[in-house]
Rosetta silent file (secondary structure, phi, psi, omega in degrees, C-alpha in Angstrom):
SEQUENCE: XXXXXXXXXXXXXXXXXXXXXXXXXXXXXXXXXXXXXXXXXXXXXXXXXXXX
SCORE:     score description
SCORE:     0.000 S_00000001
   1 L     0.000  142.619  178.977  -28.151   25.287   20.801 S_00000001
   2 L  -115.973  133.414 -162.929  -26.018   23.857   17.858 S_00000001
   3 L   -66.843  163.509 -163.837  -26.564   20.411   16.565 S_00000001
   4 L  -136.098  151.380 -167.478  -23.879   18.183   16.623 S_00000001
   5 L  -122.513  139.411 -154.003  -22.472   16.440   14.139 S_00000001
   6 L  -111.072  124.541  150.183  -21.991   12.932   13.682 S_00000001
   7 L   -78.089  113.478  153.382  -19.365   11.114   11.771 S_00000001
   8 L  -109.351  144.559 -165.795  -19.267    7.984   10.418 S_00000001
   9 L  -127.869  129.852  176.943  -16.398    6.012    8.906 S_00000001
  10 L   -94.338  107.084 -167.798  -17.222    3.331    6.624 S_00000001
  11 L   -93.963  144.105  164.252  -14.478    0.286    6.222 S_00000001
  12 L   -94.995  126.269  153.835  -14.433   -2.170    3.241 S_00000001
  13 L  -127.771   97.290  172.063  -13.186   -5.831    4.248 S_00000001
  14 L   -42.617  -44.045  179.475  -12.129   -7.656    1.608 S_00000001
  15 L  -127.053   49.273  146.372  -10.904  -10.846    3.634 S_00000001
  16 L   -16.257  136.502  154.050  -13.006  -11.184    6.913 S_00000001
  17 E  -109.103  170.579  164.350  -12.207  -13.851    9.043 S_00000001
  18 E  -110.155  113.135  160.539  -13.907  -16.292   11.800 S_00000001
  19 L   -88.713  111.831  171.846  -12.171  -16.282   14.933 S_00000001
  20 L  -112.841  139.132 -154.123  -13.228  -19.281   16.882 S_00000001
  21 L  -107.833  103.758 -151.727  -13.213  -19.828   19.951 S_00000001
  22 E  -116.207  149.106  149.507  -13.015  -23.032   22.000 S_00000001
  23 L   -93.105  128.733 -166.913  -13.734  -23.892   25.755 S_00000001
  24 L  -116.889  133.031  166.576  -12.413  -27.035   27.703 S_00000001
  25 L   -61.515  -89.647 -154.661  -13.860  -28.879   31.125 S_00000001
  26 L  -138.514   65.689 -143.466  -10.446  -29.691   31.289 S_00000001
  27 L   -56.779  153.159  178.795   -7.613  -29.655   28.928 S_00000001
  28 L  -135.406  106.295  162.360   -5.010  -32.429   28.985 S_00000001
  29 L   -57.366  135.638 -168.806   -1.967  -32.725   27.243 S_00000001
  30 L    59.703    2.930  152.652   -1.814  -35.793   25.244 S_00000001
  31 L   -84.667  174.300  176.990   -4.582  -36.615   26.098 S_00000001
  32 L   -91.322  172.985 -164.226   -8.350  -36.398   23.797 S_00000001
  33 L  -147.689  137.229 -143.990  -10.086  -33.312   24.741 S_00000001
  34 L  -114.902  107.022 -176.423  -13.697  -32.726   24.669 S_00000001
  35 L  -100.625  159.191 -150.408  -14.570  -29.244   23.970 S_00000001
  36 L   -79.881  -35.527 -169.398  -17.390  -28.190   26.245 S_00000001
  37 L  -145.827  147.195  168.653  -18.467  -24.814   23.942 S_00000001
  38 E  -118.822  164.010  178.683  -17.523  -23.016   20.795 S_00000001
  39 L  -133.617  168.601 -173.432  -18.058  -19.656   19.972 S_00000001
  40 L  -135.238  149.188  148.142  -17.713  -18.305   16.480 S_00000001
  41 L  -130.857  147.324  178.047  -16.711  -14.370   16.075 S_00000001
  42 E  -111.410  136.413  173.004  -16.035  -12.434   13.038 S_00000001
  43 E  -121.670 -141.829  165.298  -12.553  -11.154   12.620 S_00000001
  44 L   111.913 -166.179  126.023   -9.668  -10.640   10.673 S_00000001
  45 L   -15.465  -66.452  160.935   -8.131   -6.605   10.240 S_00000001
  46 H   -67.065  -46.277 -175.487  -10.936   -4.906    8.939 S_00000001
  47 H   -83.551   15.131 -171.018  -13.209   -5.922   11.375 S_00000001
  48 H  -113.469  -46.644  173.277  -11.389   -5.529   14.442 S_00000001
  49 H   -44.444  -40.514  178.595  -10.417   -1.675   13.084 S_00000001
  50 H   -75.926  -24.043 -162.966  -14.227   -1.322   12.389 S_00000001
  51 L   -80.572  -16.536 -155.867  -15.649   -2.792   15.865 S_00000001
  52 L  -115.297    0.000    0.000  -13.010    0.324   17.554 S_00000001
């Protein structure tokens, strides 16, 4: 049987971001708006090329 060989590709990311994320009961224009939940994610370029 022949072993298989694994790749890995290694990214640099100089300028990472936070992609945040917000959730609303129930948005209203012009009205205030309460947000229910946040999420936080890390993004930007690099990291969305490394996460694929």
């Amino acid at each position: 049987m022949k072993d298989k060989l694994e790749t890995s590709i290694i990214t640099v990311t100089l300028n990472p971001a936070i992609d945040s994320t917000l959730y609303f009961e129930d948005f209203q224009v012009g009205q205030v708006n309460r947000v229910r939940r946040e999420i936080a994610d890390p993004g930007g370029k690099g990291v969305n090329v490394a996460k694929v």
